[in-house]
C-alpha positions as CSV (number, residue, x, y, z in Angstrom):
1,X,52.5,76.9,140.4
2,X,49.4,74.1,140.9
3,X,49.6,71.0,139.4
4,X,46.9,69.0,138.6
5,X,47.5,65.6,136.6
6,X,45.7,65.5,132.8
7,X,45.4,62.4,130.8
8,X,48.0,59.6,130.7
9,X,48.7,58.8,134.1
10,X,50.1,55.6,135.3
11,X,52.1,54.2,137.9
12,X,55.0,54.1,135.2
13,X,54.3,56.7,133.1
14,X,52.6,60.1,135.3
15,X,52.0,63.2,133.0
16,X,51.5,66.4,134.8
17,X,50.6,70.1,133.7
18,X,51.5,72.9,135.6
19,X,50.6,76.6,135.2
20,X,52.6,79.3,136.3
21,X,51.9,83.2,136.8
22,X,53.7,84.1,133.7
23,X,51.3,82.1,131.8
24,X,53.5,79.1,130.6
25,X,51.4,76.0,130.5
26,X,53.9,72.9,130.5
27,X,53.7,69.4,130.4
28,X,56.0,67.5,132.3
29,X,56.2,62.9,131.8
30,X,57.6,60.9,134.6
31,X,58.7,58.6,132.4
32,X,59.9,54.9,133.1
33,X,63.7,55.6,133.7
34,X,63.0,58.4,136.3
35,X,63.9,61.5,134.3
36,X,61.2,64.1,134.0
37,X,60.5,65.7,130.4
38,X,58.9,68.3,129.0
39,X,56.7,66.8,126.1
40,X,53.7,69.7,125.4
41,X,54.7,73.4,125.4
42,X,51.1,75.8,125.3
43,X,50.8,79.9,125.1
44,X,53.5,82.2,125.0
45,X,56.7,81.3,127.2
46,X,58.1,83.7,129.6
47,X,61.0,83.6,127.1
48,X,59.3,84.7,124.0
49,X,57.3,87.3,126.0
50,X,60.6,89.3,126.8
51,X,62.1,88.3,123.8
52,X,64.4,85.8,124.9
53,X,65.2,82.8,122.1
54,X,63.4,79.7,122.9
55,X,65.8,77.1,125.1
56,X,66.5,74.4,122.3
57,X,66.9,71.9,125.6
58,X,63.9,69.5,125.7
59,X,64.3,69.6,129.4
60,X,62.1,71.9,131.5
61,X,64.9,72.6,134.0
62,X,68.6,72.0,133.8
63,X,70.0,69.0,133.9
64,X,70.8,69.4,137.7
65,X,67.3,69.8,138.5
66,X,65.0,67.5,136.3
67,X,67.6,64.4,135.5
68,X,66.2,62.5,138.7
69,X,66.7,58.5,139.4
70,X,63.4,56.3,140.4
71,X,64.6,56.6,143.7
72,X,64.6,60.3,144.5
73,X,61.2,61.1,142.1
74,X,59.3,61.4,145.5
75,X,62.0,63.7,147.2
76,X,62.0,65.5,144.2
77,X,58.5,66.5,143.3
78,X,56.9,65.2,146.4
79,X,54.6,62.8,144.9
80,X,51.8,63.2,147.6
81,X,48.2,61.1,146.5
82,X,49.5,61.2,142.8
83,X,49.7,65.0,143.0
84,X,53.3,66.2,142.4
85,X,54.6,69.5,143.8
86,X,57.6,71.3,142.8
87,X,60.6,71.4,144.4
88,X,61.5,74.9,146.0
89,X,64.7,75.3,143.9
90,X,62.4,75.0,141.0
91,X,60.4,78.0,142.3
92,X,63.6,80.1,143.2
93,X,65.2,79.1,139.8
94,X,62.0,80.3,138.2
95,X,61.5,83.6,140.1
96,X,65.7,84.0,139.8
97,X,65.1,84.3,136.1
98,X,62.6,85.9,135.9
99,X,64.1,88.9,138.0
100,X,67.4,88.8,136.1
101,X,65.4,89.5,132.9
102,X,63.6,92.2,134.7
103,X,66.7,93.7,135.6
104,X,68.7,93.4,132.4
105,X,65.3,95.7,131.1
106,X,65.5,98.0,133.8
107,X,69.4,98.5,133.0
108,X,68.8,98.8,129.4
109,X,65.8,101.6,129.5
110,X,67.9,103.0,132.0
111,X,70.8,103.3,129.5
112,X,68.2,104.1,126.9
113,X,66.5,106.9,129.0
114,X,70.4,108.5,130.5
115,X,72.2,107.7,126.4
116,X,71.0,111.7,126.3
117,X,70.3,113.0,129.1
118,X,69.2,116.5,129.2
119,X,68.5,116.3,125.4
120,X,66.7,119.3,123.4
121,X,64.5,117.0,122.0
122,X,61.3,119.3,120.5
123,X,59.0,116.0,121.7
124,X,60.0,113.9,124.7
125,X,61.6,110.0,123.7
126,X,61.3,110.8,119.9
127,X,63.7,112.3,116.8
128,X,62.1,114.2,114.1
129,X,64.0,114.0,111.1
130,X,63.5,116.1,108.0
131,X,64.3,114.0,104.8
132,X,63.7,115.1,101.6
133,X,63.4,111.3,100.2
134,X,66.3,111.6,97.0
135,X,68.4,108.5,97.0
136,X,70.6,107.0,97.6
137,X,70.4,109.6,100.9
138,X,67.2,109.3,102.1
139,X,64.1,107.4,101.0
140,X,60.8,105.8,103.2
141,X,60.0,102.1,103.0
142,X,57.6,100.8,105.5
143,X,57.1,103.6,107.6
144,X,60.9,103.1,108.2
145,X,64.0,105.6,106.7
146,X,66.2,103.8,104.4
147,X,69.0,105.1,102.4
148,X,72.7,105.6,103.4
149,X,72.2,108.6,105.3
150,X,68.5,107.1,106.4
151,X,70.2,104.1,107.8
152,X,72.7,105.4,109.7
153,X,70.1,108.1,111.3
154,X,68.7,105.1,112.4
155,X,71.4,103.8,114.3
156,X,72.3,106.9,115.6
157,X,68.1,107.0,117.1
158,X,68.6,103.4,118.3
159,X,72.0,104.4,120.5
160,X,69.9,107.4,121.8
161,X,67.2,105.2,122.9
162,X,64.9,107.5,121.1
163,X,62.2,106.8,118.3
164,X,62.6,108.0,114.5
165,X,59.7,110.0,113.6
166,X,60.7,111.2,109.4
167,X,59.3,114.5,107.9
168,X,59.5,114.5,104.6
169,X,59.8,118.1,103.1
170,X,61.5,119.9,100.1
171,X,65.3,120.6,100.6
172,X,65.2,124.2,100.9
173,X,62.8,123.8,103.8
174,X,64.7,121.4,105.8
175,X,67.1,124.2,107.5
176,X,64.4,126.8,108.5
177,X,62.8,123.6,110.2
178,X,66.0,123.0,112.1
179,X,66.4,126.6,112.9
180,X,62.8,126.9,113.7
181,X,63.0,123.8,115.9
182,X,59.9,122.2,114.4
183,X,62.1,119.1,113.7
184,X,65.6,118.1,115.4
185,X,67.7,117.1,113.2
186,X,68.0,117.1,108.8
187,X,69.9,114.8,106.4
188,X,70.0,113.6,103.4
189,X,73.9,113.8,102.0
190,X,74.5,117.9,103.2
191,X,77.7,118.1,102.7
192,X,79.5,120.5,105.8
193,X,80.3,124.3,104.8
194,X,81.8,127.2,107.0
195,X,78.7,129.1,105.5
196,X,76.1,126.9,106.8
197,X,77.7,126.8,110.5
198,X,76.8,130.5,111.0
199,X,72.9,128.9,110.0
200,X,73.2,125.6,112.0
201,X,75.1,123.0,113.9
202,X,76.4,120.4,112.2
203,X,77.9,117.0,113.2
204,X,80.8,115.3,112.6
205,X,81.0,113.6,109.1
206,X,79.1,110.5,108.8
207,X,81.0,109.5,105.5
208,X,83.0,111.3,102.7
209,X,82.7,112.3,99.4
210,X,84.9,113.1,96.1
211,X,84.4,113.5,92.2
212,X,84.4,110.3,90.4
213,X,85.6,109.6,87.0
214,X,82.7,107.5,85.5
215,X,83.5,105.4,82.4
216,X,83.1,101.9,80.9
217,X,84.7,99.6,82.8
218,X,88.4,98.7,81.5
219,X,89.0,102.1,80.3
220,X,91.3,102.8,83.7
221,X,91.4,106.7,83.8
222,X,91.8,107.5,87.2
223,X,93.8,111.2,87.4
224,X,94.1,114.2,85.4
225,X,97.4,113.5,82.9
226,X,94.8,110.5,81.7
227,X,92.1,112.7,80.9
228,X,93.7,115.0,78.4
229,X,92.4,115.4,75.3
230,X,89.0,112.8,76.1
231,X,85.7,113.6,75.7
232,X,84.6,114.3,79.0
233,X,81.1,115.1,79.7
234,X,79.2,117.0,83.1
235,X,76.3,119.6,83.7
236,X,76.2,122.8,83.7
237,X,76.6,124.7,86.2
238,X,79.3,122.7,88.3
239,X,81.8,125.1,90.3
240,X,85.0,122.9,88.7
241,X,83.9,123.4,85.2
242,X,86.7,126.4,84.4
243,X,89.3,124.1,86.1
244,X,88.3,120.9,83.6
245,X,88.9,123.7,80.7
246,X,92.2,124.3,82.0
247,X,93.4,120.7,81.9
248,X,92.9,120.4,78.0
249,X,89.9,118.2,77.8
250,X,87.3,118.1,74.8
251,X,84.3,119.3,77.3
252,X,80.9,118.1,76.5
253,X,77.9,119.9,78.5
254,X,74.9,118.3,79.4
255,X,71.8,120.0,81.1
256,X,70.8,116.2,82.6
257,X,72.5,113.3,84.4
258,X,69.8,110.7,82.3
259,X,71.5,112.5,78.7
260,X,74.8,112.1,79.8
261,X,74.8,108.4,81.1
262,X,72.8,107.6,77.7
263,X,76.0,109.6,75.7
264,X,78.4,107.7,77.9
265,X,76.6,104.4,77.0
266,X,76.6,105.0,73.2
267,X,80.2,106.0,73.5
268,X,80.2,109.6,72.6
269,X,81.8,110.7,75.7
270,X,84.8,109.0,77.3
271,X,84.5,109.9,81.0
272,X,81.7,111.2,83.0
273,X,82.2,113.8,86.1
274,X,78.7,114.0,87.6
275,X,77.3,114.3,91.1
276,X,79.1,111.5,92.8
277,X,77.1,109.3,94.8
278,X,74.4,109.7,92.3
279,X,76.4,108.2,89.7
280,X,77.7,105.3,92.1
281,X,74.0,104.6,92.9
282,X,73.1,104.7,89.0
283,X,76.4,102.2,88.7
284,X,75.3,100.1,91.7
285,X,71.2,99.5,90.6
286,X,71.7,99.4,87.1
287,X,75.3,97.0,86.5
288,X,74.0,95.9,82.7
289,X,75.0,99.3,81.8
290,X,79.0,98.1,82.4
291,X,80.2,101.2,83.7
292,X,83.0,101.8,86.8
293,X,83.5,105.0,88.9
294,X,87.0,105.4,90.0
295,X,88.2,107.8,92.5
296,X,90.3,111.0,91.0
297,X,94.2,109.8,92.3
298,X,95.4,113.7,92.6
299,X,95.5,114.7,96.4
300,X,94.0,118.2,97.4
301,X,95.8,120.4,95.1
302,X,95.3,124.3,95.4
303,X,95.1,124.8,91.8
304,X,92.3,122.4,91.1
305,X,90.8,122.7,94.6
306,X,87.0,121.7,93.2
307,X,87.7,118.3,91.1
308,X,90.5,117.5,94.3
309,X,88.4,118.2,97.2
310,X,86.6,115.9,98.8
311,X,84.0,116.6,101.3
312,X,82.1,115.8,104.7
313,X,78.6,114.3,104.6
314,X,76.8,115.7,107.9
315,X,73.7,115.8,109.7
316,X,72.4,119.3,110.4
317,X,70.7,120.4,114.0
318,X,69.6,123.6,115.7
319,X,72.3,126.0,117.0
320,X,69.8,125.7,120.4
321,X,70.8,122.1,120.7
322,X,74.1,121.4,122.2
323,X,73.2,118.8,123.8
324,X,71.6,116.4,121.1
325,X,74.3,117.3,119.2
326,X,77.1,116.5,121.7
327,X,74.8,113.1,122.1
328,X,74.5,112.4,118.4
329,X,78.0,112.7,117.9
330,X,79.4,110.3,119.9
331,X,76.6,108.0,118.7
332,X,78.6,108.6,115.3
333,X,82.1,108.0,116.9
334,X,80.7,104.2,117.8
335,X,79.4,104.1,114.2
336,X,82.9,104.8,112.8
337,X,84.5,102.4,115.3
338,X,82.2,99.9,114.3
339,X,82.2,100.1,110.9
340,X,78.1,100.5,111.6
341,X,78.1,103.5,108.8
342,X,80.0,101.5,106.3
343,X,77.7,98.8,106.7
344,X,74.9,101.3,106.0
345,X,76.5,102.4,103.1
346,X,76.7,98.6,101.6
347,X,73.7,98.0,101.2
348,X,73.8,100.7,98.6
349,X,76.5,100.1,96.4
350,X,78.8,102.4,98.8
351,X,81.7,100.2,99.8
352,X,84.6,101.2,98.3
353,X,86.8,102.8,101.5
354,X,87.0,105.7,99.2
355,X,83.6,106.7,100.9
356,X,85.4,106.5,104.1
357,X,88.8,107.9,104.1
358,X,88.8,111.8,105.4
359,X,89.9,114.4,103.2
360,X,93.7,115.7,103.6
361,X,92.5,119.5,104.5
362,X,90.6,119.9,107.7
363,X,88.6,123.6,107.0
364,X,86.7,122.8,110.1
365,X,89.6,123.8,112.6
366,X,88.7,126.8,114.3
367,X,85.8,127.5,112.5
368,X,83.0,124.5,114.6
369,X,86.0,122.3,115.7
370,X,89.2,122.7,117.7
371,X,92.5,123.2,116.6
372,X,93.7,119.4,117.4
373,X,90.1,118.4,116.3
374,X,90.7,115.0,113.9
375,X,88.2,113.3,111.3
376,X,86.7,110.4,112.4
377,X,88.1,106.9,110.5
378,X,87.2,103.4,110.4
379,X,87.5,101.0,113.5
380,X,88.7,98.0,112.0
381,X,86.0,96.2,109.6
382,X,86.3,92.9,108.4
């Protein structure tokens, strides 16, 4: 670092610039009481070029080094013919710091690049992710996947140390891409079936799922000896329809989500049982409609296994993946320690732990799992 003395100077007041290698222009005032300070700051610092916060000190140095007395300024910075030059300590102290930044980047790419080592990824450093855009699971915004399932893809990727690149397709081809291994992983709120395993490998649950009983808010019905005789209304079509008969409900059909919300809001249906985190989304974005989606109280009950089921959201990868798999799944474990995927889920109306607590039948053992295999569960969240 040269110095070479700029505008200012006096025998009382010396100001100084110096010019390092990492392109920091400083000025530095020997001001009356001794002390040298830094009063001009040019360019990009060595701290904002690595991403480092700006020190909020006003001194150039610490304390140790800069806060000098008149007597020692010339055993200091070796004021030779009105040309200061820095102490060796303030050379070490620069070149200390700047290798301890270089080798906290050096550990971190290192833990980026070894997070997965071995990984099947289909292109080196990168994730391609099939989304099929339908919130609140998947959706695009600035180049960048958003949505519950979107988000917490995201952190997954950043754990891996690997980029997100999204690849927006239809639902129906999202597996044959996985299977074909033209993209490495799909999501977007699959929900985990012994069927599908025989298709694909899929990860641990990211969140849960359950039916909701969707009404104005107030009305408090919340399990099944509640809902006799109402006017309940869902779509056609849904598996749990012959087990809603069987309760003793006055069953209202609707080929639409948008007819039955608008029924619900004019009061010609009491309770709603619709696809559930579309109808906690609808809740969440749209509150002026005044409506509440409580979760069904009934545990898993053989007799009404579709309305008391609930169910595993999962990502989906190739059965030629083990790996990325094995990777991505532990990446989820920290999430659910965490709380990282409930945080994801927040941002979208999903926060009720009802989205979080496992079902109380694990279909998964022996099937893709162990015998002793456990759901995953919240760390703890404040």
């Amino acid at each position: 670092m040269q110095p070479s003395k700029i505008a200012g100077d006096s025998s009382q007041n010396r100001i100084f610039k110096f010019s390092s290698r990492h392109r920091r222009t400083v000025k530095l005032a020997i001001i009356p009481d001794g002390r040298a300070e830094k009063i001009a700051d040019h360019q990009e610092s060595l701290s904002s070029a690595i991403g480092m916060p700006r020190p909020r000190t006003r001194h150039f140095f610490p304390r140790t080094s800069v806060e000098i007395s008149r007597r020692n300024v010339k055993g200091s910075f070796g004021l030779e013919n009105g040309r200061p030059e820095m102490r060796k300590c303030v050379t070490k102290y620069l070149v200390g710091l700047a290798s301890g930044v270089a080798l906290l980047g050096i550990a971190a790419n290192a833990y980026a690049a070894s997070a997965c080592e071995g990984a099947e990824l289909v292109q080196d450093g990168k994730l391609l992710v099939a989304y099929n855009g339908d919130m609140p699971g998947t959706g695009l915004k600035d180049g960048k996947l958003i949505g519950i399932d979107g988000k917490i893809m995201n952190k997954v990727a950043e754990k891996l140390g690997v980029t997100v690149e999204p690849q927006m397709m239809e639902w129906s081809a999202e597996i044959e891409s996985v299977k074909s291994r033209r993209v490495d992983i799909m999501h977007g709120m699959m929900g985990w079936t012994e069927q599908r395993t025989k298709a694909i490998t899929m990860t641990d649950p990211i969140y849960y799922g359950g039916l909701l009983f969707t009404q104005k808010k107030g009305t408090g019905i919340d399990d099944f000896a509640k809902l006799k005789g109402k006017r309940v209304g869902t779509l056609q079509g849904f598996g749990f329809v012959p087990e809603l008969k069987e309760i003793g409900v006055d069953l209202r059909l609707y080929d639409t989500s948008d007819a039955a919300i608008r029924d619900l809001s004019a009061g010609r249906v009491d309770v709603l049982i619709l696809d559930p985190p579309l109808i906690q989304y609808t809740t969440f974005k749209q509150p002026d409609l005044g409506f509440e989606s409580l979760p069904i109280k009934e545990q898993w009950d053989l007799k009404r296994p579709s309305l008391t089921d609930k169910y595993q959201v999962v990502f989906g990868l190739s059965l030629e993946a083990p790996k990325l798999a094995g990777c991505i799944n532990e990446a989820i474990a920290d999430l659910w320690k965490s709380c990282g995927n409930l945080q994801a889920a927040s941002e979208f109306g999903f926060s009720d732990r009802f989205w979080f607590t496992p079902p109380s039948q694990s279909p998964r053992r022996g099937v893709d799992r162990a015998q002793d295999w456990a759901y995953p569960k919240l760390g703890s969240c404040n």
